[in-house]
C-alpha positions as YAML, in Angstrom:
chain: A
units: angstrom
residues:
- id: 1
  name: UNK
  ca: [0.00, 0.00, 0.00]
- id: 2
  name: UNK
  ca: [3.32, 2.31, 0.72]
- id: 3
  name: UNK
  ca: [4.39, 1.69, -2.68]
- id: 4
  name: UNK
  ca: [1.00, 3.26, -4.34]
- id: 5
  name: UNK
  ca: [0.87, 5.95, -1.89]
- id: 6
  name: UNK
  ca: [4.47, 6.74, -2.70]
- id: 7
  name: UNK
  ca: [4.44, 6.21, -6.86]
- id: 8
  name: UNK
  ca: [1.22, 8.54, -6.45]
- id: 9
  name: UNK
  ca: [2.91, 11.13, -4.53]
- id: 10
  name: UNK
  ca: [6.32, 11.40, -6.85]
- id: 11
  name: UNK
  ca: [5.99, 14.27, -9.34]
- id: 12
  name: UNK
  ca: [9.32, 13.95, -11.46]
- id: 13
  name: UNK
  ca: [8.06, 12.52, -14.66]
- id: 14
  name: UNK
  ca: [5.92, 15.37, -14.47]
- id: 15
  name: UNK
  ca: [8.66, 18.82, -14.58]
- id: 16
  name: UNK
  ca: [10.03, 16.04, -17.83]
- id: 17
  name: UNK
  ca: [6.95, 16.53, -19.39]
- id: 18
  name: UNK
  ca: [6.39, 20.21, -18.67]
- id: 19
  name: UNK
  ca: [9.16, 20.93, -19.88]
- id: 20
  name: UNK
  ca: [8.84, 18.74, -23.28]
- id: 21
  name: UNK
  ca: [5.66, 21.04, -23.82]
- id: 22
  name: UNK
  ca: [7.59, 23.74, -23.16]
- id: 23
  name: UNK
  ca: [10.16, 23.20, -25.92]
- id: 24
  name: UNK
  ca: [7.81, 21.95, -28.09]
- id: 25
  name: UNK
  ca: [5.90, 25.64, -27.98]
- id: 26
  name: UNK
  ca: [9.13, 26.99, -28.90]
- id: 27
  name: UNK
  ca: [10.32, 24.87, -31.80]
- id: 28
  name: UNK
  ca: [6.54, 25.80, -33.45]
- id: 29
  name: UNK
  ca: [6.91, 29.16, -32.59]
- id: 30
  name: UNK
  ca: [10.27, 29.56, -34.02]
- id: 31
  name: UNK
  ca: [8.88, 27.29, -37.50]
- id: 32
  name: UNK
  ca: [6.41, 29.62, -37.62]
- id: 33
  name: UNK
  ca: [8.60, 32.63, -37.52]
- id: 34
  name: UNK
  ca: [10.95, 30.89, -40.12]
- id: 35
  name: UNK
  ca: [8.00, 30.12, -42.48]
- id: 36
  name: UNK
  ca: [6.86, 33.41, -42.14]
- id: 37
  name: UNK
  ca: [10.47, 35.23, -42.79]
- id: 38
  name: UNK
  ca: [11.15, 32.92, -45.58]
- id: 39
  name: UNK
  ca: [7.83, 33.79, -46.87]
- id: 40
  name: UNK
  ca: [8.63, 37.50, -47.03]
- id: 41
  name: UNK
  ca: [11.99, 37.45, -48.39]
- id: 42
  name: UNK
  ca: [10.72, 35.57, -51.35]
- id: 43
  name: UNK
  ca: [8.30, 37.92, -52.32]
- id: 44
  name: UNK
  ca: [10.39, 40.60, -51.67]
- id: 45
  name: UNK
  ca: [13.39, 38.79, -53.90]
- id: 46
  name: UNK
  ca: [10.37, 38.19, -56.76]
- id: 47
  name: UNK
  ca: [9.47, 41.85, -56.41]
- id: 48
  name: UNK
  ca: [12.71, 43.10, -57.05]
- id: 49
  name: UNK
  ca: [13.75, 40.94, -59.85]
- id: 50
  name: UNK
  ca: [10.83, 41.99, -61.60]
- id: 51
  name: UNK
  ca: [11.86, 45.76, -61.09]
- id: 52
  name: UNK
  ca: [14.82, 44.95, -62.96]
- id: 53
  name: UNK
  ca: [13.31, 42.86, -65.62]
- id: 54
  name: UNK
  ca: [11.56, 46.02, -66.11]
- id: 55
  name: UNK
  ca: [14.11, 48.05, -66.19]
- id: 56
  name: UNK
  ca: [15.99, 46.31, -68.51]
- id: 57
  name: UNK
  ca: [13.11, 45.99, -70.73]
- id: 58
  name: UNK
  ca: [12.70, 50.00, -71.28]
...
């Protein structure tokens, strides 16, 4: 009956998984921002190249 009380009791396994979550949040968060960056910079590298295609054109 110790044994349950005691295996009820211990918490450790549960700061592992906190901070598993925790991580987790912040590799998404940080995929996110990548995706988002990488998203941008395209469009602005596709913007510009058609400037110059432009330009070149005239």
């Amino acid at each position: 009956m110790k044994f349950v009380q005691d295996f009820l009791k211990d918490e450790s396994g549960a700061t592992a998984i906190e901070y598993g979550l925790i991580a987790a949040l912040i590799a998404v968060a940080i995929i996110g921002g990548a995706s988002s960056l990488g998203n941008n910079v395209a469009g602005t590298f596709s913007k510009v190249s058609g400037e110059i295609a432009t330009a070149n054109a005239k």
